[in-house]
TIVOBA-384598 format. One line per field, with one value per residue (C-alpha): x, y negated, z negated. Coordinates in nm, 4 decimals, decimal comma, m for minus. Example, Ala and Ser with C-alpha at 12.3 -4.5 7.8 and 13.67 -1.06 7.14 Angstrom:
BEGIN
px <- (1,2300 1,3670) .
py <- (0,4500 0,1060) .
pz <- (m0,7800 m0,7140) .
This chain:
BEGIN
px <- (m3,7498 m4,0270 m4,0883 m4,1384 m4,4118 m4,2029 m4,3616 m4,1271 m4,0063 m4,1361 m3,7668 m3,7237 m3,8263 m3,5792 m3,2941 m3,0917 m3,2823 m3,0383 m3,0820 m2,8134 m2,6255 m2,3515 m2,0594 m1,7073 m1,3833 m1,0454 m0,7768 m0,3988 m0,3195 m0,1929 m0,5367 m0,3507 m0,5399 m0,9653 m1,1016 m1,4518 m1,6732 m2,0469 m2,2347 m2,5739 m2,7888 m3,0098 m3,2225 m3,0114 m2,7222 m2,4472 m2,2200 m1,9502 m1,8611 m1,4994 m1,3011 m1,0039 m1,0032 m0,6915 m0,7354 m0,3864 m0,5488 m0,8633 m1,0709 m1,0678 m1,1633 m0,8101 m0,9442 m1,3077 m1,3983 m1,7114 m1,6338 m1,8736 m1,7887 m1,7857 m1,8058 m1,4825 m1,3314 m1,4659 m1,2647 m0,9438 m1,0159 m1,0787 m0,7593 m0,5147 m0,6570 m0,5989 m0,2467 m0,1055 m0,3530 m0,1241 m0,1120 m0,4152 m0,7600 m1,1367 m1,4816 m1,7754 m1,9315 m2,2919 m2,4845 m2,5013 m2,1919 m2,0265 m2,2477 m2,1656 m1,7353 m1,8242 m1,9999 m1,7950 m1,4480 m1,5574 m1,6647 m1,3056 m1,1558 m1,3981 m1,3040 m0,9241 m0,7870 m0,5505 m0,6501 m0,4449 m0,6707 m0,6900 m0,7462 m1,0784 m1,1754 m1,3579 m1,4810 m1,7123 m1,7526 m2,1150 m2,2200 m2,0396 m2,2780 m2,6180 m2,5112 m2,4750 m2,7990 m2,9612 m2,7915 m2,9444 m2,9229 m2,5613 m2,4821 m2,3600 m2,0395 m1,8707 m1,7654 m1,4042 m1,2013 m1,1182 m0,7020 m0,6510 m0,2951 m0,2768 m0,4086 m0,1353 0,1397 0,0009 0,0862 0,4194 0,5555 0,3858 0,6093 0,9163 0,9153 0,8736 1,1625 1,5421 1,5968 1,9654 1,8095 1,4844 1,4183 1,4884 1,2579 0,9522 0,9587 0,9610 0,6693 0,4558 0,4494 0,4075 0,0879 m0,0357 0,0061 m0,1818 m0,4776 m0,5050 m0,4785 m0,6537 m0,8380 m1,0199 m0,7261 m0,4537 m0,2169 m0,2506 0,1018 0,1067 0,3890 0,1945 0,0886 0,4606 0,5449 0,3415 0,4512 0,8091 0,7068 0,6009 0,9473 1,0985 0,8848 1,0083 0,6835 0,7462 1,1146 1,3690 1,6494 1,9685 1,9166 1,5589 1,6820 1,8856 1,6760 1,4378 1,5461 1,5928 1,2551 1,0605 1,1534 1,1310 0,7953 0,6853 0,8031 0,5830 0,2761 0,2872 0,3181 0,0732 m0,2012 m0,1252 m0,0118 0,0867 0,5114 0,5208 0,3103 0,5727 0,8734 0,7526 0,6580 0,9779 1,2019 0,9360 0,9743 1,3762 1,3423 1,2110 1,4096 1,7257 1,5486 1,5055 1,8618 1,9379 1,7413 1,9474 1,6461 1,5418 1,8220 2,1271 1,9719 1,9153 2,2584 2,4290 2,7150 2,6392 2,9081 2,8778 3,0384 2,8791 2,5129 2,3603 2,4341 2,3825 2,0076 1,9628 2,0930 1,8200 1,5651 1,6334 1,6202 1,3646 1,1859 1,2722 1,1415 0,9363 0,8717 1,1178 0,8005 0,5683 0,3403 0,3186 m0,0360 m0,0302 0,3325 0,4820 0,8469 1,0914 1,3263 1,6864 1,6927 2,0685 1,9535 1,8369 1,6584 1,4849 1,4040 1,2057 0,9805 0,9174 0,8130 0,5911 0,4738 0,3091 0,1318 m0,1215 m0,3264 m0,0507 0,0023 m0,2207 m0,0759 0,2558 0,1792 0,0534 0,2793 m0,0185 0,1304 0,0887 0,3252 0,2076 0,2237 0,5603 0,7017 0,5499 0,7134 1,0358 1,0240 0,9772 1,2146 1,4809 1,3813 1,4258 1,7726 1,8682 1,7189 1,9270 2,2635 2,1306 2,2856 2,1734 2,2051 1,9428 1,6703 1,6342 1,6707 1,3635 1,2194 1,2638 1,1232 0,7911 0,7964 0,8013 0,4783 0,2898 0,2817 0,2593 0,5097 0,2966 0,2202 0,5933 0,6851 0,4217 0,5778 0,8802 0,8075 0,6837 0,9918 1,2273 0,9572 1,0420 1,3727 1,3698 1,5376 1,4778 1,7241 1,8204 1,9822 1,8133 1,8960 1,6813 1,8493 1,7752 1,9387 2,1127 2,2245 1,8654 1,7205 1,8946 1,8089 1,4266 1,4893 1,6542 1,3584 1,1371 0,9134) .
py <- (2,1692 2,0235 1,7677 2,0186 2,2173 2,4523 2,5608 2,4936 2,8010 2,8715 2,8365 2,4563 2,2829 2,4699 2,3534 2,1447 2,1341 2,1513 2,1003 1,8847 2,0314 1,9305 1,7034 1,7189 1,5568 1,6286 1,3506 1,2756 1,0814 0,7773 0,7762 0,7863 1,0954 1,2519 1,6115 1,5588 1,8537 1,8703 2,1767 2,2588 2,5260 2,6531 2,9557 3,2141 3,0503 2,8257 2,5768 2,2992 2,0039 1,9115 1,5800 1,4030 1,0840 0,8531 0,5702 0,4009 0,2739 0,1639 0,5186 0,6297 1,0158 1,1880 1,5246 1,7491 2,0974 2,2812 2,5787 2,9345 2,9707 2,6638 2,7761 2,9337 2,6517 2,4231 2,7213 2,6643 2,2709 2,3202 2,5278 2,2911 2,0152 2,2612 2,3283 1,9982 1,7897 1,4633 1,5083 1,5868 1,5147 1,7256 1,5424 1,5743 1,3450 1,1486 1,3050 0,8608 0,7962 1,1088 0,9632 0,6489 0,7675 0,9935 0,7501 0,4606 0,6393 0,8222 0,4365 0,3134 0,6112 0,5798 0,2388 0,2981 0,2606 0,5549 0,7463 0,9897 1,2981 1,6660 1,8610 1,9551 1,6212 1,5766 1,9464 1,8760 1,4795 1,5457 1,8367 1,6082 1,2887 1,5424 1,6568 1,2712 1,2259 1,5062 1,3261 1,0765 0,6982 0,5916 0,3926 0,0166 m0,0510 m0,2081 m0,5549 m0,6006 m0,8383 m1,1673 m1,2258 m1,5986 m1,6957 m1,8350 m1,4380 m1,3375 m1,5492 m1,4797 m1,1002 m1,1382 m1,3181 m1,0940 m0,8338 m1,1093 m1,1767 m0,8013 m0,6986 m0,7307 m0,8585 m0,9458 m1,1443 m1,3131 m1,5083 m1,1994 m0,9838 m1,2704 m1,2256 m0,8052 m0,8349 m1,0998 m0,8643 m0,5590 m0,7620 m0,8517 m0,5266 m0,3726 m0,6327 m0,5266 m0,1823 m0,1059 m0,4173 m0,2607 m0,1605 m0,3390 m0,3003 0,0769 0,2625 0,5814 0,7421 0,7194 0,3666 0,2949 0,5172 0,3262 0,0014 0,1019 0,2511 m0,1015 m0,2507 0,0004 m0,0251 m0,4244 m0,5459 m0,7801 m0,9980 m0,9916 m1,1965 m1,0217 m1,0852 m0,9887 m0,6384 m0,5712 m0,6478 m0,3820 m0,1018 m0,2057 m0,3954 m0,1522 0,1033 m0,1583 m0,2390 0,1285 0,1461 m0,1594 m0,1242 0,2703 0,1422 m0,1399 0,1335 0,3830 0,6581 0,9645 0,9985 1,3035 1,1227 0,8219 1,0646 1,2192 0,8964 0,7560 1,0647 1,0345 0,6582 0,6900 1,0086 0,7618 0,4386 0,6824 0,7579 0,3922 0,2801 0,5615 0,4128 0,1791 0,1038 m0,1924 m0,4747 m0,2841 m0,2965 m0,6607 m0,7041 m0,4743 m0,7117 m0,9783 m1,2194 m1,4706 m1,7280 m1,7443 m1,6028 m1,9286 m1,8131 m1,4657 m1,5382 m1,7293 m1,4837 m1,2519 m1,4812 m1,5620 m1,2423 m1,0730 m1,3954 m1,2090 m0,8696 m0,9204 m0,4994 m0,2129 m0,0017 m0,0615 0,1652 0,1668 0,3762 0,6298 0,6655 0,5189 0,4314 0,3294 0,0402 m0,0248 m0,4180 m0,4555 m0,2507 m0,5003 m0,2471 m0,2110 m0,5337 m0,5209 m0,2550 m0,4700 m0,7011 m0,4978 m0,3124 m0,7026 m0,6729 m0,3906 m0,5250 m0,4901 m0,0731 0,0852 m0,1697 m0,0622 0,2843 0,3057 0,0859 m0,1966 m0,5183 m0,8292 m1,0940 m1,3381 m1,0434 m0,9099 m1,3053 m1,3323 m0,9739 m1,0639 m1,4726 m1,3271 m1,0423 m1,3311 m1,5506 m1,2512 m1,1527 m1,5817 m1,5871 m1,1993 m1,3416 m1,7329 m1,8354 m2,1000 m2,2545 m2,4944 m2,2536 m2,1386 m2,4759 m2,5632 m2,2710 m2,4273 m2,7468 m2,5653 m2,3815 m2,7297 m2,8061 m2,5075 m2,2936 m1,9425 m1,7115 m1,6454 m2,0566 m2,1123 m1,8034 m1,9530 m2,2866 m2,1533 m1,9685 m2,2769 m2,4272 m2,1859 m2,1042 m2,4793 m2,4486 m2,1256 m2,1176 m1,8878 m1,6103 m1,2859 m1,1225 m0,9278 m1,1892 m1,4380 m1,7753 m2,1281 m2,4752 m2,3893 m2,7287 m2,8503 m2,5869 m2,6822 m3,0661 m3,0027 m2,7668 m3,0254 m3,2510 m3,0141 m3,0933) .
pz <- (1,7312 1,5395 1,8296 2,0600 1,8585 1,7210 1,3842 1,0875 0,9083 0,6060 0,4228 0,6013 0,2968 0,0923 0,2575 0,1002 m0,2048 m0,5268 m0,8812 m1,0243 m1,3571 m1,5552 m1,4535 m1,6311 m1,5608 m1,5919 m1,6189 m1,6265 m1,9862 m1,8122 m1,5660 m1,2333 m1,1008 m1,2127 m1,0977 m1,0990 m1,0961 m1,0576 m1,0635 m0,8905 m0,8343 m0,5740 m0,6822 m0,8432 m0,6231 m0,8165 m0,6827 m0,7381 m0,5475 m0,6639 m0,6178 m0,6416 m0,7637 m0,7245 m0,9667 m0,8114 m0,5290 m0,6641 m0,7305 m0,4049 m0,3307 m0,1663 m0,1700 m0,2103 m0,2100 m0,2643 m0,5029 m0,5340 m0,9141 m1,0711 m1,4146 m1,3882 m1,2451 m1,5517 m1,7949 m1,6031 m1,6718 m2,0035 m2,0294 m1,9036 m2,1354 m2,4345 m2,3061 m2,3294 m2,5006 m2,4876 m2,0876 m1,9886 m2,1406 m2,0056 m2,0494 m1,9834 m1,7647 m1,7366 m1,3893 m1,3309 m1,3483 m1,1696 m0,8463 m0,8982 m0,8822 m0,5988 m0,3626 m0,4244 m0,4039 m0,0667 0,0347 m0,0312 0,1528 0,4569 0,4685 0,5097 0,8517 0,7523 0,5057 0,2904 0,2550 0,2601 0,5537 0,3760 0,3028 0,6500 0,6261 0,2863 0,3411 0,4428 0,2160 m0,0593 0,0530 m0,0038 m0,2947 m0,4436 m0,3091 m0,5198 m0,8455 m1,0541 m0,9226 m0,9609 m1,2824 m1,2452 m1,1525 m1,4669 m1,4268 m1,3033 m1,5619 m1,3758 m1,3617 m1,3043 m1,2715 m1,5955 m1,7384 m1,5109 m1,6546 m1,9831 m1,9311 m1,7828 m2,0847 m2,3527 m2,1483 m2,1150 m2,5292 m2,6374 m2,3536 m2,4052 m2,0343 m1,9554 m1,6536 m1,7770 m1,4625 m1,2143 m1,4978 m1,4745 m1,0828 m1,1127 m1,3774 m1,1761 m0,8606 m1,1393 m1,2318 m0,8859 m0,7725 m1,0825 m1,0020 m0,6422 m0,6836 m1,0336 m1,0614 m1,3688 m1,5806 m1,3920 m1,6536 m1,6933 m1,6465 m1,5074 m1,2434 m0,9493 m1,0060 m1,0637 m0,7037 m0,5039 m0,6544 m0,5324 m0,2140 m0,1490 m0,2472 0,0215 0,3199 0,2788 0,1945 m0,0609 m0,0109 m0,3454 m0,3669 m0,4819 m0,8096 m0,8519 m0,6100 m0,8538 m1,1817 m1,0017 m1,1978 m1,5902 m1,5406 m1,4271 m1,6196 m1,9119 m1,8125 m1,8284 m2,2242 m2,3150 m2,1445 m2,2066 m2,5910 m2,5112 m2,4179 m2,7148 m2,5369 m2,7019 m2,7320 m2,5237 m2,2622 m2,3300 m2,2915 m1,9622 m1,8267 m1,8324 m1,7251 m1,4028 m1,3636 m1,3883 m1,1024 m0,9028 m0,9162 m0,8583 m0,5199 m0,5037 m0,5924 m0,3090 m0,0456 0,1885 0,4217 0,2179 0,1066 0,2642 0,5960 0,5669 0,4827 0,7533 0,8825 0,6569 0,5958 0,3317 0,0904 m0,1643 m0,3689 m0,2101 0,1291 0,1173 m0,0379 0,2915 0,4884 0,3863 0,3578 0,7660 0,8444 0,6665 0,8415 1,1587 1,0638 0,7862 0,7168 0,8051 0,9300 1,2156 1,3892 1,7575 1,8924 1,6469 1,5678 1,2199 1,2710 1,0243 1,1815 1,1755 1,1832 1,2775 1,6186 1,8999 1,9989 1,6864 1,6406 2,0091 1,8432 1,5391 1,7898 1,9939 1,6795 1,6088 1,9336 1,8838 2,1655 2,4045 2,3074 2,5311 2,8363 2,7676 2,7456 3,0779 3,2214 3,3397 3,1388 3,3263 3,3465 3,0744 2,8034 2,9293 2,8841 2,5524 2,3979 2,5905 2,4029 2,1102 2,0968 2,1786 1,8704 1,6337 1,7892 1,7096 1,3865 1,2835 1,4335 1,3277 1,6834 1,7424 1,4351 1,4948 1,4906 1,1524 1,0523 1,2643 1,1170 0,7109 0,8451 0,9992 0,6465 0,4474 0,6685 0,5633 0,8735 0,8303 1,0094 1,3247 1,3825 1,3642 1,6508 1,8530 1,8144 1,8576 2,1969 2,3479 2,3325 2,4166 2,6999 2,8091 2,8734 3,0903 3,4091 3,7342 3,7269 3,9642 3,6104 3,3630 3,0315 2,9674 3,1381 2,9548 2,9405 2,5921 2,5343 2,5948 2,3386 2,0736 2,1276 2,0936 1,8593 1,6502 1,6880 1,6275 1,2873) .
């Protein structure tokens, strides 16, 4: 408007213009979850810009709001800490630092591909930006504690020698990827305990990210709930704080010990000797699907590995580049060979027939190549031995196959 000599209204300058006041915060015992509250003014006019802060995934902002009364929302904050004083603890909160939380947790959750956020979120995400801008310069970010792997060891068996593990060996493994998953997710206090640190440690167990042997799958339970007890008594926590911790943690490994998407699913018409076997069984084919989710365009679907079917979504699921061609039906010939190659090495390496393929497979392992170098080694030579056929199946000289699969190294 200005650019076209439009005089600027007298209230222009106006807009926009806060005045920062005080900043209090509201927090879970265990420091999972912050409501941060600023106030401002403008005029006679007062306001609030409230967030939610999840500290189990690195600080990020999950939720904001701007509120009309904020004092009263600072009483009902104040309230809840008196309530239950060993649960939840109010603050007030330097203007510095409250920017510096703000900005860098709405960084972390503008940075996610797929963000977990309230429908408001994206309504306030630019109001919430000004009003940062109107508060003092952020504070420094603290410096983040380095965790070597020898600080890493160090705390696993501080937790091994104060723990009455019946399986110490299954209980180290459990406590390492406790550890690893405390550094990447809280690197600041990565061995805080709190319930939704432990939930999404377990949601990661379930969705098949990380592969257990049977022993560690089934030293899951007793260590983590273990775990909880020393590093809740480790950070000081108040009993009742302790208590409800732990009736939370055992909720969820129950829905964990219920959920047969993870090691059951792996082992759906399993048939084997002996411990020795069965761990390769799973190791094979958790080689062949590596997670029991994969997301196809927008869609998030939770596999069934024993279905061939399945396992072709897995596959295409890999192959985000090839979604849209699929969609529409437009995927050349050179794409449609690679999905269909690839499908077929899964559905060998699930049923292990041929034998010689997973054996292959180890050998590629022993030479360092990641999963993806060994498919692509793989395709080429079952891509070798294909032969011109009028059927649907995929025709190849199987005697062939298995020789250069045999000299394969």
């Amino acid at each position: 408007m200005l650019g076209r000599g439009i005089p600027e209204p007298v209230w222009a300058g106006d807009v926009g213009a806060v005045t920062p006041g005080e900043c209090w915060r509201t927090s879970d015992v265990y420091g999972d979850e912050t409501s941060l509250l600023c106030m401002f003014s403008h005029g006679d006019h007062k306001h609030g810009l409230l967030a939610l802060l999840d500290f189990a995934e690195r600080g990020r902002v999950r939720d904001l709001a701007v509120v009309e009364q904020p004092h009263e929302i600072l009483a009902e904050m104040r309230e809840r800490a008196e309530e239950s004083p060993d649960l939840v603890t109010a603050s007030q909160v330097d203007a510095a630092e409250a920017h510096r939380l703000l900005a860098d947790g709405i960084a972390l959750t503008d940075g996610l591909e797929d963000a977990d956020v309230s429908e408001d979120y994206a309504r306030f995400h630019a109001i919430a930006l000004a009003r940062c801008r109107a508060l003092p310069e952020p504070a420094p970010a603290p410096a983040l504690p380095e965790w070597p792997a020898e600080a890493r060891e160090s705390a696993v068996e501080e937790f091994v020698a104060a723990s009455d593990l019946e399986d110490a060996e299954s209980g180290r493994a459990i406590a390492r990827l406790l550890v690893d998953h405390g550094v990447e997710t809280d690197p600041a206090t990565p061995l805080r305990v709190g319930p939704e640190k432990i939930a999404t440690f377990l949601e990661r167990l379930m969705a098949g990210e990380v592969e257990l042997g049977l022993d560690q799958e089934e030293a899951v339970a007793p260590v983590v709930l273990a775990w909880t007890e020393w590093a809740a008594g480790r950070a000081g926590l108040p009993e009742a704080a302790v208590d409800e911790l732990l009736e939370t943690v055992e909720g969820f490994l129950e829905e964990y010990a219920g959920d047969e998407s993870a090691l059951d699913a792996y082992l759906d018409g399993a048939e084997a000797e002996d411990a020795t076997e069965l761990a390769d069984l799973l190791e094979r084919r958790m080689f062949a699907v590596p997670s029991l989710l994969t997301e196809i365009g927008d869609e998030e679907i939770e596999l069934d590995p024993s279905d061939p079917e399945q396992r072709r979504l897995s596959v295409i699921g890999e192959h985000p580049e090839l979604h849209e061609a699929l969609a529409e039906e437009t995927l050349d010939d050179e794409a449609q060979t690679l999905l269909v190659l690839k499908t077929a090495l899964v559905d060998q390496l699930w049923e292990n027939e041929p034998a010689e393929l997973w054996e292959a497979v180890r050998r590629l392992q022993e030479d360092d190549l990641d999963r993806d170098e060994i498919l692509d080694r793989l395709i080429g030579v079952l891509g070798g031995q294909l032969r011109e056929s009028d059927s649907e199946t995929l025709d190849y000289d199987e005697d062939a196959y298995r020789e250069e699969l045999e000299a394969l190294s």
